[in-house]
Every structure is written in C-alpha cells, then in structure tokens.
N, C-alpha and C positions, 0 to 999 in steps of 0.2 A: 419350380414345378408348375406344370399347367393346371389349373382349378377347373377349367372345362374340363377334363378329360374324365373326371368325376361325376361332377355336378349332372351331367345326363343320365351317369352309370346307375348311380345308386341311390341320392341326395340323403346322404349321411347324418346333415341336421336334423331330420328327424326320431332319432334314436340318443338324442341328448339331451339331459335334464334342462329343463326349460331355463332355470338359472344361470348355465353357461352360455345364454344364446344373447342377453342383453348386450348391446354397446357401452361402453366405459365412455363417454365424454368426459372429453378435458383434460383429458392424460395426455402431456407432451412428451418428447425424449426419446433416446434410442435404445435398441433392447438387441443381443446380440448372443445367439444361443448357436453350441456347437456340439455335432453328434458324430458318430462314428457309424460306420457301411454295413452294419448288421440287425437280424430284426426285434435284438433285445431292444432299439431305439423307436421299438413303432409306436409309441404313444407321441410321443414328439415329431414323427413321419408324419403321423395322422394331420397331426396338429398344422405342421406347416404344408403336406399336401392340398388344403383342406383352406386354407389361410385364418382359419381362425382367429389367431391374434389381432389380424390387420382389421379384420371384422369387428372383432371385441374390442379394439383399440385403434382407431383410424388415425390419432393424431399421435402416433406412436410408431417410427421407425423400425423394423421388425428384419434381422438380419438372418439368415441360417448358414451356419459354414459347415461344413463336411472336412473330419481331421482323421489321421490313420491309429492313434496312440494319445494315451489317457498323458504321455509327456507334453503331447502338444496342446492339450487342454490344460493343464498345467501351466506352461509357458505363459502361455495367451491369457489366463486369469490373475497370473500375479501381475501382467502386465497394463491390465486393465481393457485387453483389446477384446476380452470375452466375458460376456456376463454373467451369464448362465452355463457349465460345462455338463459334459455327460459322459461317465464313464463306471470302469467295473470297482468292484470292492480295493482291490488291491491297490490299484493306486491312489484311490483316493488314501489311504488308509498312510500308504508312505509318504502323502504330501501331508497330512495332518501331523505325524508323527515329528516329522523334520521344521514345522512348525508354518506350513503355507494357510493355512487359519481359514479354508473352506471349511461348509459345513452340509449337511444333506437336507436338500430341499423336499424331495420325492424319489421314490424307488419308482422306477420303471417297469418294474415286475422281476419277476425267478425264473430260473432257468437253472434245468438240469445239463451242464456241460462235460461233453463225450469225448474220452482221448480215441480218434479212430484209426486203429492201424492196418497195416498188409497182412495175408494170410498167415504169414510165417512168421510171424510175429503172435506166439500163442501166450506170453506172459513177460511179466518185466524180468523174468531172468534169459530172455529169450531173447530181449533187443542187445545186436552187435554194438562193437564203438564205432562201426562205418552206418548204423542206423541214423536217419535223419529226423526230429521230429518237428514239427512247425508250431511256435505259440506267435502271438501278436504281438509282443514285445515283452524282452527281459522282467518289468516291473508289471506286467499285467496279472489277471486274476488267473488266466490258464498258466504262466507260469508256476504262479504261488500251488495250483492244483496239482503240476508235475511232481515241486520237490514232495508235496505231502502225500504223495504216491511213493513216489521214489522212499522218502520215510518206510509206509506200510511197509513198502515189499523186498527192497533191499536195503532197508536198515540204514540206511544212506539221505537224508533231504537233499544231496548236492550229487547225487551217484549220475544224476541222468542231464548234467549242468551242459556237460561238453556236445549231447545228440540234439539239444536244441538249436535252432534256426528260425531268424526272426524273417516272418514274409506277414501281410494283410491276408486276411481271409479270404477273398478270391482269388490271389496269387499260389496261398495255399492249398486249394481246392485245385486248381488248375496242375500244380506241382506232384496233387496228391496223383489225381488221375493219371499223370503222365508215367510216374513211376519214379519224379526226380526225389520226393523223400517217402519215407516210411511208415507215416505218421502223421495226425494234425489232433492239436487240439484249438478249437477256435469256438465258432458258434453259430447256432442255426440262421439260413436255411442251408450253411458251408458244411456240419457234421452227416446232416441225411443224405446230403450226396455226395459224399464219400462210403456212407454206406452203399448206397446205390451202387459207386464206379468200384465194387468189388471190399470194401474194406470190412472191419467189425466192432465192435468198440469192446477195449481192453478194460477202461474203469470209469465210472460217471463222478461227476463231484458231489453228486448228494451220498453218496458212500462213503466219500472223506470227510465230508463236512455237513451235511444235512440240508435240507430245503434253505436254499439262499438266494438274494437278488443279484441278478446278473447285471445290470446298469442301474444308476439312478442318476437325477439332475443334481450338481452342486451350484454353491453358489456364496460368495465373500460374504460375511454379515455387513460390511459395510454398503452393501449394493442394496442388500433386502431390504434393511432399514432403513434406505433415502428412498426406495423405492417400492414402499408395502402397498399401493395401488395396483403396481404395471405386475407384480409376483402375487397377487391375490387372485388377478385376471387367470396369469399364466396355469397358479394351479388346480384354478377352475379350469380349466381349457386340459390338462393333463386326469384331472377327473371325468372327464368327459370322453376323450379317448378310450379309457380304461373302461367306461360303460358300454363305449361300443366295442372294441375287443371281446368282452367276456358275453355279453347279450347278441350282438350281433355281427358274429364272424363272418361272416361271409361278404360285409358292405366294407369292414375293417379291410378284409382280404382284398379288396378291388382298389382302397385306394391304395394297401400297400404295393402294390402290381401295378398302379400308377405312375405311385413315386421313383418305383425303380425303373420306369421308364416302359414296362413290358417285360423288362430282362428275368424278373420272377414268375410265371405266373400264377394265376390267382390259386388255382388251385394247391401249388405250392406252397404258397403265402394263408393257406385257410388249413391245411394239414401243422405248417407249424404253428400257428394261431392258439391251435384246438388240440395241441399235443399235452398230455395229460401231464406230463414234467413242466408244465408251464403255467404261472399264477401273474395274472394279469393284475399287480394290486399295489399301491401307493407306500404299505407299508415296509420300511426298511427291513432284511432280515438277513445275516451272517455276520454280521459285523464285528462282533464280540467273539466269535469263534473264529473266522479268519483272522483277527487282530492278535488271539492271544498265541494261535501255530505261529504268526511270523515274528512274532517277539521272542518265542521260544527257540528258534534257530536265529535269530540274531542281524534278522531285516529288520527290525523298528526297535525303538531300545522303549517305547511307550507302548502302548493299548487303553482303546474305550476300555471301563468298566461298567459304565453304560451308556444305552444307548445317546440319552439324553443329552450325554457332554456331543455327540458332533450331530446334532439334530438343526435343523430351523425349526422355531414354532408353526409349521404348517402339516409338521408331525408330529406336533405335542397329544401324548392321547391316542395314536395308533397303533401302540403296544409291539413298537418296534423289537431286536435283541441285535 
C-alpha cells in the first residue's frame, strides 16, 4: 500500500499517543502478520496502510499477507510461515480446542454481525431447502452464528447446515445483489450493502450471543517469548490505531479508503467506523460464551473457562470474558 496517498490526506500521526511514535533501534528479524478482506481488520489496515511498524521498527522485516479463511491462517501458523494471524472467534477457538497452542494477542474490536436476507424471506421458518445462504467458511464465527440461530428458531443447531454456501465476502455481496443466493451472513462494509441492494436483516449475533469481538490478532507463545520487543512494538502500534478509530474517525476512514485502494469510500468507511454496534477496543470478549454453545452441540469437546487460559500477557488486566 502506498504511504503517499495518506500522508497528504490527513497525516494520521498526529492523533497518536506520543509513545507509539518512538523508533525501536536494534530490533533485527522478520515479522510476518496475516489479515482477512474485511473492515473488522482495520486496526491492523491502519497499521500497515500507515507503515508504522517499518517506522517503529526499521531493522525489522515487516510482511502483510492477505488470506480468505481463519484455515489459512491456521495453516500458515503452525507452519511457521505466519507470525502473527488474525481472525474470528470461531476458529480460533477450534484450533485451540484441537490443541494448535495459539493464544490471543489483541482483539481488534466488536462487531455486531447481520444475517441479511431477500424480501421473502420473513423468518427462519420461511427459508426454502432451495434457499442459498453465504457464510465465509464452514468453521468461521458466522457459521457458529447460523447453527445458534438455527438452535433458537427451529430447535435444530444443524437444521440450516445444507442452505449454506461458502463464498468471501465480496463474492457474497456480488451473489447477494445478483439474486444468485438468498442470504449472506459475513461482515461490514459487505452487510450494509446488502441492506442497501434490497435485503433486511433477519437476526444479529448480539441477540444470540451478546456484545463480542469479531477479530483479534493471534499468535504461538513460542514467537511472543523470542520475541517480546518486535510484539510490545506491535501492540503499541495496535493501541494506537484503536485511538485513532474511536477519537478520530474521519482520518481512520481516509486511510481505510486508501488501503482498499478507493474501492471503499471514505464516507463508507466512516459510517461503519462510527456504527454504534461497533467497539473499537483491545479487549477480548465472547469467548467463553461462543466456546461453551460449540462445545454444547459437539464442535470442540474443550472450552476456556477463562479467559485467562488463551490470553498473551498483553491482556493480562483487561478484564477480558
């Protein structure tokens, strides 16, 4: 991403705690952090829109991948080819359970997540078996939202197993508009324009589940501990985002409109910013409550009982749940 295209716009460093702004000398080695296409990642957008790291860390290799699925963050970390991943509740929660030994570095914030369907579609007794609906993949947190819908409303956690259809959340926005499926549950700025191209939203997840964090950063304890310099940086640099999201949305909103190249725009990008279902904040939250629904239908045969066991100490003290 181009650092110019900002840097005139808005100059961003201004709006951060003067503590994030120092350079780290002397930090060697490579750092290699991977996000997913939606704006639950915009602290970490910011971040490398913005080049922070490189700034705060010049002698420090600084990579950013882009991956479609909390599998392929998965992959890539037990492989050793990602350092840092970033994804929803759900999966991290089944790679813990099955014993891949991440732990949660940072939440990226909440997010209230909207299954949005077609007109005719007035309730879940109302979706046909020829109804389509799109989550981001089988093991994702909108998945996990389906079946505990599916639960409430037809007594069923598995009743709505077959209408699902895995696409990325712009394929599913695109599929939505067109008319090819029925339904999407993904995540902003992909839910509000489905409302827009005609849709409505049938059930939120804070009704199944209550105020939760829709991404956070993981990360192997083996990495953090060789590496408590280059992840002390980092979560300064992630606290620093978060200041300017919640204080100053509108400079937030430019680089996010940046980084997506223009394809957002700003004003887009400052509506969902500033959407009141959204809590721009480091602290972990659902975890114990989505851990113990998926244990209870017989996705993980474990769950936290707290938060504490899958924490890094960079959340010790933020009264995570």
């Amino acid at each position: 991403m181009s650092l110019s295209l900002i840097a005139a716009a808005c100059g961003s460093s201004s709006a951060a705690p003067s503590s994030a702004k120092s350079t780290t000398s002397g930090l060697h080695g490579s750092l290699v952090i991977a996000t997913q296409p939606d704006l639950g990642y915009s602290a970490l957008n910011i971040i490398d829109q913005e080049g922070w790291l490189t700034k705060a860390m010049p002698g420090v290799k600084v990579t950013w991948d882009t991956v479609n699925s909390g599998s392929t963050v998965e992959t890539g970390m037990i492989s050793g080819n990602i350092d840092v991943g970033a994804g929803g509740v759900a999966p991290f929660l089944l790679g813990s359970a099955k014993g891949v030994g991440w732990k949660l570095f940072s939440s990226l914030g909440d997010e209230n997540l909207e299954l949005v369907v077609k007109p005719q579609i007035t309730s879940f007794k109302s979706i046909t078996s020829s109804d389509r609906i799109a989550v981001v993949a089988p093991t994702s947190i909108q998945a996990i939202i389906m079946k505990k819908a599916a639960q409430k409303y037809l007594s069923n956690p598995n009743a709505l197993d077959a209408n699902l259809t895995i696409l990325s959340h712009p394929v599913a926005y695109q599929a939505f508009k067109s008319g090819t499926i029925q339904g999407a549950l993904d995540a902003p700025p992909f839910q509000q324009e489905e409302v827009a191209a005609g849709g409505h939203v049938l059930v939120d997840s804070y009704s199944l589940f209550g105020p939760s964090t829709f991404n956070a950063a993981w990360v192997m304890p083996s990495y953090y501990n060789s590496h408590t310099q280059i992840m002390k940086v980092l979560f300064a640099q992630i606290q620093r985002a978060m200041a300017l999201l919640n204080d100053h949305p509108d400079q937030a909103a430019s680089i996010i409109s940046a980084y997506n190249q223009g394809s957002l725009s700003v004003s887009a990008a400052t509506a969902a910013i500033t959407s009141s279902t959204v809590r721009w904040t480091v602290t972990p939250q659902g975890y114990l409550v989505y851990g113990s629904f998926m244990k209870s239908i017989g996705l993980i045969s474990t769950s936290p009982t707290s938060v504490r066991q899958i924490e890094l100490p960079t959340l010790y003290g933020t009264n995570g749940n």
